[in-house]
C-alpha positions as CSV (number, residue, x, y, z in Angstrom):
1,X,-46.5,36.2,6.2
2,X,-48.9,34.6,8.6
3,X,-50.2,32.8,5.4
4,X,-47.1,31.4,4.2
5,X,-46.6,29.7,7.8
6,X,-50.5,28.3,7.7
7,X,-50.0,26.5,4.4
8,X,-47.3,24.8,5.3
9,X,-49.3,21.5,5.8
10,X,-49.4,21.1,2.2
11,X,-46.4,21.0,1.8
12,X,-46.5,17.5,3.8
13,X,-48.9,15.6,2.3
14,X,-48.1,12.1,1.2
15,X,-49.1,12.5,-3.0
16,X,-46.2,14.7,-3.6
17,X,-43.3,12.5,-5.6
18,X,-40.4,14.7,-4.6
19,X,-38.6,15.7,-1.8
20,X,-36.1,18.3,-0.9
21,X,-33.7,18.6,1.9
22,X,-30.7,21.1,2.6
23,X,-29.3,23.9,4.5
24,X,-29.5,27.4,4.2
25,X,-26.7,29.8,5.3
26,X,-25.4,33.2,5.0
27,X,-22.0,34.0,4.7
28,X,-21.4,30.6,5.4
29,X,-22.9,30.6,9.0
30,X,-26.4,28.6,9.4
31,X,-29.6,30.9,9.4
32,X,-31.5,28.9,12.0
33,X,-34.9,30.4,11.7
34,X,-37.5,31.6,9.6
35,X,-38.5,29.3,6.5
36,X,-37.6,28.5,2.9
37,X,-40.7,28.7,0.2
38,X,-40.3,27.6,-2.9
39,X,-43.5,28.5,-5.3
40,X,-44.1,27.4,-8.8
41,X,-46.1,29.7,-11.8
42,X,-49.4,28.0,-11.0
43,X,-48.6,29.2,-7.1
44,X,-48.3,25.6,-5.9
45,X,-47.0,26.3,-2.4
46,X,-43.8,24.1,-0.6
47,X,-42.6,25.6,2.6
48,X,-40.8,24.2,5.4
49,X,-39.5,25.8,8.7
50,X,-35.6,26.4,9.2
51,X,-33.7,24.0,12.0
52,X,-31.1,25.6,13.9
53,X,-28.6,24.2,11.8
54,X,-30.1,25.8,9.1
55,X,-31.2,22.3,7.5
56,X,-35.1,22.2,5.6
57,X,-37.2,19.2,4.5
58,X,-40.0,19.4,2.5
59,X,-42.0,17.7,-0.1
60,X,-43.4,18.9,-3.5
61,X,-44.4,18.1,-6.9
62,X,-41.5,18.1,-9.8
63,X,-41.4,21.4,-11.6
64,X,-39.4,24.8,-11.3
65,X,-40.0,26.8,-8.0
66,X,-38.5,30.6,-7.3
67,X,-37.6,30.7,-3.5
68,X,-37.8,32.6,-1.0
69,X,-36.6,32.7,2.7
70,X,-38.8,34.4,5.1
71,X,-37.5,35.5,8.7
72,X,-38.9,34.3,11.8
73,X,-42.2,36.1,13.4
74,X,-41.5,38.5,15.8
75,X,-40.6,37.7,19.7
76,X,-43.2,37.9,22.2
77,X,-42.1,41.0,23.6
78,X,-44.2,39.5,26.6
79,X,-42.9,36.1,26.7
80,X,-40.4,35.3,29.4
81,X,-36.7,35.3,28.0
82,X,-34.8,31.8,29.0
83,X,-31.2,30.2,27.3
84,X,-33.3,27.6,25.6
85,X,-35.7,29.7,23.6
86,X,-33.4,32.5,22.6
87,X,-31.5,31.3,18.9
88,X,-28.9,33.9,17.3
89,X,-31.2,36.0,14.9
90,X,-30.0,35.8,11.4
91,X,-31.0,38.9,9.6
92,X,-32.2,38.1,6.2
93,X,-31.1,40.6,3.5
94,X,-34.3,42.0,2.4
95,X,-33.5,40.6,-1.4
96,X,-33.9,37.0,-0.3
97,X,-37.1,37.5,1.0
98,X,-39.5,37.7,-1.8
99,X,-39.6,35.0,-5.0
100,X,-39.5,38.0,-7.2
101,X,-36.0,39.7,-6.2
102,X,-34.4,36.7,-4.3
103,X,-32.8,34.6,-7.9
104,X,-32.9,31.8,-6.5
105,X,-34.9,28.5,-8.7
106,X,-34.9,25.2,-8.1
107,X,-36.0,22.3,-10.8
108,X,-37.4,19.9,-8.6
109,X,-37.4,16.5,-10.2
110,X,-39.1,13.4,-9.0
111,X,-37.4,11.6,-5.9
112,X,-34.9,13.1,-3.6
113,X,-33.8,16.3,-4.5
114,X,-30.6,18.4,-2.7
115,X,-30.5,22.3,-2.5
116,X,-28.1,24.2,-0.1
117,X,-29.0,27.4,-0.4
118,X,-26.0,30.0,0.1
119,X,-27.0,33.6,1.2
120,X,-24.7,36.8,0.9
121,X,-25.3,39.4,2.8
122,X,-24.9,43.1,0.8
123,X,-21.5,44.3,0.3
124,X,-20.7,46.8,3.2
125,X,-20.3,50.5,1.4
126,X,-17.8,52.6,2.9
């Protein structure tokens, strides 16, 4: 995971043609942590962190990207607890967090490009 979040500078550099903004929810409500990744067959990398509105921007080369959204990093269970730092904590359905099982593709093309990506949590069984 730790990975992910370190090669997120190259998702910034100034050669890429596209960019891609949006939100991600789930059920509707903003998931405002964690990170959307979007990686393409060769493994080129785009990753940006989640706002607490849910809202992403990144930049990437055109081409098709599977995505993924990863959770935030663990709290400090040492770190002192204050209003400010503490954000709801959106718990990612475990489907969404790996390229492989999420279904979720994007076709970048060159410019500005628009995803909102809409989450749904697992049916509840009874």
């Amino acid at each position: 995971m730790l990975g992910i979040y370190a090669l997120s500078g190259c998702s910034q550099r100034s050669a890429f043609e596209s960019s891609v903004v949006g939100k991600v929810t789930l059920d509707d409500k903003p998931v405002p942590q964690g990170a959307i990744v979007l990686i393409d067959q060769t493994g080129k990398l785009a990753t940006s962190a989640l706002e607490p509105d849910g809202g992403y921007s990144l930049r990437c080369s055109p081409g098709t990207y599977h995505i993924a959204i990863s959770p935030p990093p663990p709290a400090d269970p040492f770190a002192p607890k204050s209003a400010e730092t503490q954000l709801d904590v959106v718990k990612i359905p475990s489907k969404y967090r790996d390229v492989g099982t999420s279904g979720l593709t994007i076709d970048v093309k060159e410019g500005e490009n628009t995803l909102d990506v809409q989450l749904v949590a697992a049916p509840q069984r009874r």
